[in-house]
C-alpha positions in Angstrom: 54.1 23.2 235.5 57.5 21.9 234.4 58.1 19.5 237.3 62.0 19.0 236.6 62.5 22.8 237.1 59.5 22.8 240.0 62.5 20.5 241.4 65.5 22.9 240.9 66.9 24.1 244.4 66.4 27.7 244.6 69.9 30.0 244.8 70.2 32.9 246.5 69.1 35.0 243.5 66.2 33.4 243.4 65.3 34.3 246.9 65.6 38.3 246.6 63.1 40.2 247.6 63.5 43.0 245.8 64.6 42.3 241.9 65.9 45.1 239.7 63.7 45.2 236.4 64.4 48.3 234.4 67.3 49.4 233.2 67.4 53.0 234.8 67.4 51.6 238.3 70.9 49.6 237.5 73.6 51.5 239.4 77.4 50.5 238.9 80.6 52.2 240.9 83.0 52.0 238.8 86.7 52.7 240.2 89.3 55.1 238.9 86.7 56.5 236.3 87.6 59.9 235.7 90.0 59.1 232.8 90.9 56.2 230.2 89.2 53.4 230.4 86.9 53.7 233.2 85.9 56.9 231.8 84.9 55.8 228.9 83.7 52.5 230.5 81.4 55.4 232.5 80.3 57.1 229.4 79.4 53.4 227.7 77.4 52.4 231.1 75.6 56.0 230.9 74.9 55.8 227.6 72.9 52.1 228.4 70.9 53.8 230.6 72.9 52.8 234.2 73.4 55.6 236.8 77.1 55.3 237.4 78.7 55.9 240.2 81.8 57.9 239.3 85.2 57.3 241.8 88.4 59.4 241.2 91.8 60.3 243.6 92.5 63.6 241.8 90.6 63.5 238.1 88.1 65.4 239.9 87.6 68.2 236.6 87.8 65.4 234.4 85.1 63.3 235.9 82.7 66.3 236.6 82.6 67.0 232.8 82.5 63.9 231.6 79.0 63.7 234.0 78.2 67.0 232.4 78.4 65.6 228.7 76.1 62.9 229.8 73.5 64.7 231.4 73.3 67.3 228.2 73.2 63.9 225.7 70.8 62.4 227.9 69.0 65.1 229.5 68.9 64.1 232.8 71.5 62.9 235.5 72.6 59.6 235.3 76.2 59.6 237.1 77.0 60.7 241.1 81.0 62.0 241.7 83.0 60.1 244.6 86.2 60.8 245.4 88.9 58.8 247.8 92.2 57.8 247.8 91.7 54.0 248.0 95.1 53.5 249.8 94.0 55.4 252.5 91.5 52.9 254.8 89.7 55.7 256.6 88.5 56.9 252.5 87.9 53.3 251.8 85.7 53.3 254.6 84.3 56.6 253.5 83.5 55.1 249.8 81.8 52.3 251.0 79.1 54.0 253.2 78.4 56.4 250.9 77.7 54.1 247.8 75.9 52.2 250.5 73.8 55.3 251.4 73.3 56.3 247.9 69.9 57.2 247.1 69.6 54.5 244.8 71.3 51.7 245.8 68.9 51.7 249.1 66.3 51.5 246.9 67.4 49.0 244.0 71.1 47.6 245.1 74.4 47.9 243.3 74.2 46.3 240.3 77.6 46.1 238.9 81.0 46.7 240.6 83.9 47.4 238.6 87.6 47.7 239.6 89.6 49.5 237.6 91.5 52.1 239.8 95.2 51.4 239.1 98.9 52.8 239.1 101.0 51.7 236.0 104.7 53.2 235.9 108.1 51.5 234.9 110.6 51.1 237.7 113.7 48.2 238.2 113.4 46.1 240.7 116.4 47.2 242.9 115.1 50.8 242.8 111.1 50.4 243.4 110.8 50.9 247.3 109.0 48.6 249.1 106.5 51.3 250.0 105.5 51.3 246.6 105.3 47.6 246.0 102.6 48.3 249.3 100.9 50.7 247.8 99.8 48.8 244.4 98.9 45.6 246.5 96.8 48.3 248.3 95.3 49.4 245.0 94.7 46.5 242.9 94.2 43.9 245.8 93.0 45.4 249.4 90.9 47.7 248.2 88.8 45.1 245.6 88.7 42.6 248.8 86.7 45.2 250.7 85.1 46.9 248.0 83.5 43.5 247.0 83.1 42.0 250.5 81.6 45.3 252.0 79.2 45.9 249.2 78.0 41.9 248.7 75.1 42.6 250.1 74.1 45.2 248.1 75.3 43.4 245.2 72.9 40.6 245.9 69.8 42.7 246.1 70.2 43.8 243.0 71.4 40.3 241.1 74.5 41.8 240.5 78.1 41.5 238.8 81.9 42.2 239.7 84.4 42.7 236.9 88.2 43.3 237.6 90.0 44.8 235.0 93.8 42.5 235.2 96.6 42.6 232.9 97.7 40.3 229.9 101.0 40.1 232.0 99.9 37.0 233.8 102.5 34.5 233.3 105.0 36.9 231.5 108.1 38.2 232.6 108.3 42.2 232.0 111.1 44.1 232.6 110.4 47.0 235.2 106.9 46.0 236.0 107.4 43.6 239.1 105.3 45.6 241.3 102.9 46.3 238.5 102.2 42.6 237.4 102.1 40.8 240.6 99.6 42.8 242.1 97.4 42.8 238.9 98.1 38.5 239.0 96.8 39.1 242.8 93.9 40.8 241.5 93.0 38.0 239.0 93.4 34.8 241.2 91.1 36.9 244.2 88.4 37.5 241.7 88.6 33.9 240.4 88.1 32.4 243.9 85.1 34.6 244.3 83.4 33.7 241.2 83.6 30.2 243.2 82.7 31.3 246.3 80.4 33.3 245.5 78.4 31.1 243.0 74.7 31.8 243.0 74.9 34.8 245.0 77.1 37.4 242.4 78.8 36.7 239.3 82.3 37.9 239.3 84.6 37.7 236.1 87.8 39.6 235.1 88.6 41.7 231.5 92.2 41.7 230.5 93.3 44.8 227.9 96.4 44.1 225.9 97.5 47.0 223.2 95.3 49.3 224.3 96.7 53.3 225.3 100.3 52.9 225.7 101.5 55.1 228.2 104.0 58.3 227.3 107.0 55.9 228.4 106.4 53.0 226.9 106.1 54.1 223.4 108.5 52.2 221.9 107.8 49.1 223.6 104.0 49.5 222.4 105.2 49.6 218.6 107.0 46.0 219.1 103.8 44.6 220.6 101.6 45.6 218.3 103.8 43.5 215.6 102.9 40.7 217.6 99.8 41.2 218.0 97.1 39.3 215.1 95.0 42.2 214.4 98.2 44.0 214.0 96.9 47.3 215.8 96.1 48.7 218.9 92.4 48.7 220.2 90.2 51.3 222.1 89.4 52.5 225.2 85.5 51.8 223.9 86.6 48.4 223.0 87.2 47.9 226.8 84.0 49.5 228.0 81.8 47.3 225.7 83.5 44.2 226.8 82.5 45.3 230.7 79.3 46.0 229.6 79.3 42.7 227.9 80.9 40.7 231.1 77.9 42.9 233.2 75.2 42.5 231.5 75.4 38.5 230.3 74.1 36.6 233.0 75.6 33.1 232.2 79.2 34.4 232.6 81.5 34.0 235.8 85.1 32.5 236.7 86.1 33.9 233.3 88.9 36.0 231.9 88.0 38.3 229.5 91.0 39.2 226.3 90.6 42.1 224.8 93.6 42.3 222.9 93.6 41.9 219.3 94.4 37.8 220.1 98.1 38.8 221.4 97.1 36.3 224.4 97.6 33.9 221.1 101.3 34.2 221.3 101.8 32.7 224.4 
């Protein structure tokens, strides 16, 4: 026996009693899946074999067939549909007791958590109501707080990981997007702190996107980016799923930030 690591205190991880060892018994909720990038961060984690727990507001149509398409390619089911409006408590509530009571995380634990749900729109700041200010706070910070602290122990069982998805704002000034890029810093420093905190017990790291999907109104805005941007074009929604699958999977990683953004986060 190697007596320096006979030595080696154990961590919580260590100390499960139950340890997750084939790939099929990995379950991830993944928020705000049914379109973009957490659909196709879904389809990646389906694809790898995880059973994914698919969460939506409204993309219910969209997230049913992309299950569907999944379980013909794979031939078997390997996703489950939730639905809630994460800015309403009593459906946060809701979502967490019935990923808890999910079939499989009983059985195994969660073994990834990603938050992706989000709200991106352009709006001054003398005209975006307070009330909506609320309601992204809601989105991209309350609901990751209790997501993460409601599920830790299910997390644990399973050796698992939490990835945020932030924004390449942080530390950048952008015109229209006060609401939008303070939450999303919100959302990075919380994650942060609990890759401290939570040391030992889960790994938590965040993935930033930068020139990825420009939305219909920001078109023009997109094209100037991408002239900054090294790689000098935009990337793919798959590019994001493989680097969650990368930050979920690695089990060295935590308290890090993620760019995926053809090295823009170079021009700062």
């Amino acid at each position: 026996m190697n007596c320096d690591f006979a030595r080696q205190p154990y961590t919580r991880l260590h100390e499960l009693k139950r340890v997750v060892r084939h790939v099929e018994d990995r379950v991830v909720l993944i928020t705000g899946a049914g379109q973009r990038l957490g659909a196709a961060t879904a389809a990646r984690m389906m694809d790898e074999g995880w059973h994914v727990l698919v969460h939506v507001r409204s993309s219910v149509e969209e997230a049913q067939a992309l299950l569907d398409r999944a379980a013909n390619k794979h031939g078997q089911s390997r996703g489950t549909l939730l639905v809630a409006d994460l800015t309403v408590d009593a459906d946060l509530e809701r979502l967490v007791r019935e990923v808890k009571d999910h079939p499989l995380v009983t059985s195994h634990g969660l073994a990834g958590l990603v938050h992706n749900a989000s709200f991106y729109s352009q709006g001054s700041f003398e005209e975006t109501s307070l009330q909506t200010y609320r309601s992204l706070n809601r989105l991209h910070m309350d609901a990751p707080y209790l997501l993460t602290q409601a599920l830790l122990p299910a997390l644990e069982l399973a050796g698992g990981s939490v990835v945020a998805v932030v924004d390449t704002s942080w530390g950048r000034a952008w015109e229209g997007l006060a609401h939008y890029t303070s939450s999303k810093a919100g959302l990075r420093q919380l994650m942060l702190n609990l890759a401290g905190e939570l040391a030992g017990r889960v790994r938590v790291n965040c993935l930033a996107p930068g020139a990825i999907m420009a939305a219909d109104w920001e078109v023009e805005h997109f094209a100037k980016v991408l002239e900054k941007v090294p790689l000098g074009r935009s990337g793919q929604a798959e590019d994001i799923a493989a680097g969650i699958h990368f930050l979920l999977t690695n089990g060295t990683i935590t308290g890090n930030v993620l760019h995926v953004d053809g090295g823009w986060s170079l021009n700062e």
